[in-house]
N, C-alpha and C positions, 0 to 999 in steps of 0.2 A: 562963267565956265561953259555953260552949256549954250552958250554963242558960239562957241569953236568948235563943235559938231557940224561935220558938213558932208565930206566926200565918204567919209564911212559909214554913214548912211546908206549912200547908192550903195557900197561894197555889200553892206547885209542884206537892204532890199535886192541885188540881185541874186545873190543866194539863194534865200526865202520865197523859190518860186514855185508852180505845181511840180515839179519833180522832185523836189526837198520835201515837199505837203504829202506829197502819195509814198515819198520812200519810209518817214516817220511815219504816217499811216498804217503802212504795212508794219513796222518795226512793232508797234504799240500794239497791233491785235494781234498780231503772229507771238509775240516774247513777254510781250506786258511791260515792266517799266526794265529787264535785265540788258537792255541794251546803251539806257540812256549813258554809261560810260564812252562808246563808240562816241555818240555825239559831242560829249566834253570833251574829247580827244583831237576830233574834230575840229570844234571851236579855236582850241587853242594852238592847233599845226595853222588855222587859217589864221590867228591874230598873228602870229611870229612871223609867216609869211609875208602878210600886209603892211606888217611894219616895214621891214626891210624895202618892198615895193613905193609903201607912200617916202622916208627918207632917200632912197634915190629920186623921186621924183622932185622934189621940196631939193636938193643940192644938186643935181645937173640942168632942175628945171626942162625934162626933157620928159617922154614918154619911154618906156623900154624898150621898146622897140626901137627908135632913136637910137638907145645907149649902143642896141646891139649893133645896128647897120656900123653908126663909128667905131666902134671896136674891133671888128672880125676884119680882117685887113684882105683877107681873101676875097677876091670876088666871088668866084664860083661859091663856095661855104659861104657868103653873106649872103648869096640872092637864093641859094636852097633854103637860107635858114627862113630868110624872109617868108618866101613861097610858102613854106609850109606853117608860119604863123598865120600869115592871111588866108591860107585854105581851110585853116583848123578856127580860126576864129569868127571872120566873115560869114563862109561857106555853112560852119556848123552853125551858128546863130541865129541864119536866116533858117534852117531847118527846125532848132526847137522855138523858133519865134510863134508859130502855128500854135504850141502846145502852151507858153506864157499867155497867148491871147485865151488858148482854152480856157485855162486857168480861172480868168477873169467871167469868163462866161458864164462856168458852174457857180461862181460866187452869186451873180446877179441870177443863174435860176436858182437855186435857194433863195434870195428873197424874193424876187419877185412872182416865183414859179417859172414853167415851160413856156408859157405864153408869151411869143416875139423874141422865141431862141435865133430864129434866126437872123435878129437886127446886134445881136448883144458882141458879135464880134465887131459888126459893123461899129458899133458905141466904141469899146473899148483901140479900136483903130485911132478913130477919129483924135479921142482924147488924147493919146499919147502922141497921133500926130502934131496936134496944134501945142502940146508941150515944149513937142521938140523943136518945130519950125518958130516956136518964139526964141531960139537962140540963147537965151537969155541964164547963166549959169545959177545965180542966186535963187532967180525964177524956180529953176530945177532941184532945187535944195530945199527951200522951203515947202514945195508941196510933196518931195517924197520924206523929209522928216514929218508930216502930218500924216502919212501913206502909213508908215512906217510906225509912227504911235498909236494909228486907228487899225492896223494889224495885229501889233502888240498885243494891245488891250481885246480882242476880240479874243485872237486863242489865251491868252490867260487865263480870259474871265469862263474861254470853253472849260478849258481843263479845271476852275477852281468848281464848275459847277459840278465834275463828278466827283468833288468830296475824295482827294486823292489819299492815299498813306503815305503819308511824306515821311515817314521811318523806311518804307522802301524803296518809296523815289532817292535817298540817300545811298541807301544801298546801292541802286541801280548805279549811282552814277561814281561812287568811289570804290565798288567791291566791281572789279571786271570778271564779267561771265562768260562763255561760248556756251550757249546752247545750242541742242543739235540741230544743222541745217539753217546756220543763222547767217554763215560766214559771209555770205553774197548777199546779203541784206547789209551786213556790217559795211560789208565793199560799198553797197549803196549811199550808206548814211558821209560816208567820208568823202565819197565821191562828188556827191551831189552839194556839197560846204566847202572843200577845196578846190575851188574853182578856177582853170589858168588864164581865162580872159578878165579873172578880177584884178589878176597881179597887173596887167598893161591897164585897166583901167585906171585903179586905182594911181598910178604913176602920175597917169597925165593929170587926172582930175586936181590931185592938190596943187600942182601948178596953175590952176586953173584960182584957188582957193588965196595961197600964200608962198610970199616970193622970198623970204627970206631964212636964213639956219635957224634965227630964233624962233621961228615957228615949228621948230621939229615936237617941242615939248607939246603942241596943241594937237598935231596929227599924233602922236603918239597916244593921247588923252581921245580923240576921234576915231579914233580905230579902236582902242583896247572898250573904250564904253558903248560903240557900235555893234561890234562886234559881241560883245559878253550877250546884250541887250538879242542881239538874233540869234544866240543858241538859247536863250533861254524860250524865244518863240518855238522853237524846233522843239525844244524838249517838253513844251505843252502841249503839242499836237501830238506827241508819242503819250504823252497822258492821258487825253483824252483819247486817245484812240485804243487806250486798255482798258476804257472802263465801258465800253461797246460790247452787250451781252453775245449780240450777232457775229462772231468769228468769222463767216464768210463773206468777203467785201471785195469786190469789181470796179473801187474808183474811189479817189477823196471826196465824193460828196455823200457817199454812202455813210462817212464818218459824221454828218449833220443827219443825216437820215437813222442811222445806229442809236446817235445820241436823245431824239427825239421821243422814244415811247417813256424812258425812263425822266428824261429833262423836260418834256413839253419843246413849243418852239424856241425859248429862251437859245438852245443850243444850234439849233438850227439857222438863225438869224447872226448871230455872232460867227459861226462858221462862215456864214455864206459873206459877211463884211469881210470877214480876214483872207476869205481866197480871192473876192475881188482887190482886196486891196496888193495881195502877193502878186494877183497875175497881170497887176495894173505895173508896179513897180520893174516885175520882170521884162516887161512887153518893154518898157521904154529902155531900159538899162541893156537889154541886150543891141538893139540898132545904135544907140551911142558909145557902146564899149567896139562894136565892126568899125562905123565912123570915125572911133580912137584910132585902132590899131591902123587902120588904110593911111590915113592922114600921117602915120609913125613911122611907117613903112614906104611911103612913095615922099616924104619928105616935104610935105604940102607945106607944115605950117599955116595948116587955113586955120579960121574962127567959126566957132559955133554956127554961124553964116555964111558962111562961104558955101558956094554951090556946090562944090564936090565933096564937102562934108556932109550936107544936107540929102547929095546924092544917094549916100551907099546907107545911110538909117532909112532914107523914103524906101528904097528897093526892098529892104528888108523886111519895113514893115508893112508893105503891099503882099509880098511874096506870106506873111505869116496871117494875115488875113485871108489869102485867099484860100490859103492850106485848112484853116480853119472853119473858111465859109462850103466849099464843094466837099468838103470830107476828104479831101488828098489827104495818104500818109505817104509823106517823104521818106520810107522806108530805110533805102539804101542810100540817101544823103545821111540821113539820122545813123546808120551804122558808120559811113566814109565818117563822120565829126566826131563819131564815140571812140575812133580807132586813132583818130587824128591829135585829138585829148587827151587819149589814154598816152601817145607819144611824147605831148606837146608840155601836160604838166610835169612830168619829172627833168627833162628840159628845160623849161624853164627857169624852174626851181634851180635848177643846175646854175644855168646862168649869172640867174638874180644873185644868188649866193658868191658868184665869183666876180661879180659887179661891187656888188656894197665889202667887197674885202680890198678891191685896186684903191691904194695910196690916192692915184692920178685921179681918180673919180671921184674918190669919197672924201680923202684927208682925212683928218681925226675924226672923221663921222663912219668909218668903216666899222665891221661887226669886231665884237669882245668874241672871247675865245666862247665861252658858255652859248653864243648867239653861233656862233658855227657849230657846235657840238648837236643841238639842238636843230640845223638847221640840216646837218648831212642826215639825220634820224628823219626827217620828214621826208626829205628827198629818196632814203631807201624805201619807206611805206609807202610814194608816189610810183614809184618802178615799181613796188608788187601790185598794188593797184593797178596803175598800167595796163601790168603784164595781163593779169588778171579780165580790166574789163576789154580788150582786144581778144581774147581767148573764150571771152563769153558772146561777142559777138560772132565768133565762127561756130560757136558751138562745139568749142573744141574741149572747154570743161564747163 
């Protein structure tokens, strides 16, 4: 059974990157454990999602992107929709690619300390470069299901170390709260788990995995045990991050540094493997989900190999090292991709929904009525999100 975990994997690992790590962070020292319902909410808008995403991909055998170009019969309306999936994906990727690399950085200065900060993006480059250019898709599965268990077990073992109330973490997560001044934190936690380059990832990748309908039952089993497995990561870094006597915190590594006077280094070293490993997995998963979508989008049908796959992850992941190494913040790309998202996912969502419902597409693998009901309720909380995080970046609320 657990042979047929594969591409849900990457979908968790790209989740679980330092923007999931600092948004739980914040959530755990600002609310304590009253928000972990947000996260299970979360979790399970992205399983329902993914599903539908991996089953189109597993029956057209195509990317979403793919489905969409074939379907919208309009040129004008197929090549804007285009344009702005590759603006919103490509574009915005290469921008938080800098901050996935960060990620990884703060993990290796926690263990190793300050000393040769400034080689650690260089490392973390390298690595994920020579991943990728091995092409190789198995290759790539197997070492982020190790990524991904050596994550795991790091914040688990963080959060078991502050001796949590698990009569409360219950609470937390089945009794839903709003405490005050939370809501944009909330926006955060949902934000930062529904992610809409995971749904065109996820598509291509199990094509990549399995090529036939009876494998639906195995991505279905791949996604629902992938996915459970990375909000449960999320929700031990909001645990540990409430048993941090320190209240005042300027970055996720302040969370190993928090946990330290009370824990010894025990916390401190588990922290710093789980963010290397988070910001290992993101660094790579975001230049292969660009390379997805490019390749879906201009119709390539290239392989892992082909140069103009290999092209647009290389660009990405130079442009996120470099951002990383001179101290550039892509300010206003980083805002253009949070505006671009905030459009891209309730569209999306849109779409995919009316994808996995067409006869001509899907056949008897199309959604049960419960799987639509369920999937328009996500699609309305993606438009107030939306709405929400383009309105936070004008600073308009």
């Amino acid at each position: 059974m657990f042979k047929k975990v594969g591409p849900g994997v990457l979908i968790a690992a790209a989740f679980i990157g330092p923007g999931t790590i600092t948004a739980c962070t914040l959530a755990g020292v600002e609310f304590g454990y009253a928000l972990l319902w947000a996260m299970a909410l979360s979790i399970t808008a992205t399983i329902i999602l993914q599903e539908m995403s991996a089953r189109l991909g597993i029956i057209t055998q195509n990317g979403l992107a793919e489905v969409i170009r074939s379907e919208i019969r309009s040129p004008f309306l197929r090549n804007l929709i285009i344009g702005i999936i590759l603006m919103a994906i490509v574009v915005g990727n290469a921008a938080y690619e800098g901050g996935n690399i960060g990620g990884g950085t703060l993990g290796l200065e926690a263990i190793f300390g300050p000393k040769g900060m400034d080689y650690y993006p260089f490392i973390i480059g390298m690595f994920a470069f020579i991943l990728l250019y091995l092409g190789n898709y198995r290759t790539l599965e197997k070492v982020f299901v190790s990524l991904v268990i050596v994550m795991s077990l790091s914040f688990l073992i963080t959060a078991l170390i502050t001796k949590p109330d698990f009569k409360a973490i219950l609470g937390g997560i089945f009794i839903p709260t709003l405490p005050q001044e939370s809501i944009l934190t909330v926006v955060a936690l949902v934000g930062t788990t529904v992610v809409p380059y995971n749904l065109f990832l996820h598509a291509s990748l199990v094509s990549e995995k399995w090529k036939t309908k009876g494998d639906l039952k195995w991505a279905r089993w791949d996604t629902f045990f992938s996915l459970v497995l990375g909000g449960l990561v999320s929700m031990a870094i909001i645990i540990a991050a409430a048993a941090i006597p320190e209240k005042s915190i300027s970055g996720v590594l302040d969370l190993a540094k928090g946990l330290e006077p009370l824990y010894g280094n025990a916390a401190r070293y588990c922290m710093g493997v789980g963010l290397f490993a988070a910001g290992v997995t993101s660094a790579i998963t975001a230049p292969l989900a660009a390379a997805y979508v490019a390749d879906s989008c201009f119709g390539w049908r290239a392989g892992l190999k082909d140069y103009r796959f290999r092209s647009v992850w290389i660009i990405i992941l130079i442009l996120g090292v470099l951002f990383m190494s001179f101290g550039i913040k892509p300010i206003e790309i980083i805002k253009f991709a949070q505006v671009a998202n905030g459009v891209l996912l309730p569209f999306t969502a849109v779409f995919l929904l009316w994808a996995v419902n067409r006869p001509a597409i899907m056949g008897r693998h199309r959604n049960k009525i419960l799987q639509n009901v369920v999937g328009v309720v996500i699609i309305v909380l993606a438009v107030l999100l939306g709405a929400k995080s383009i309105l936070k970046v004008f600073d308009i609320f």
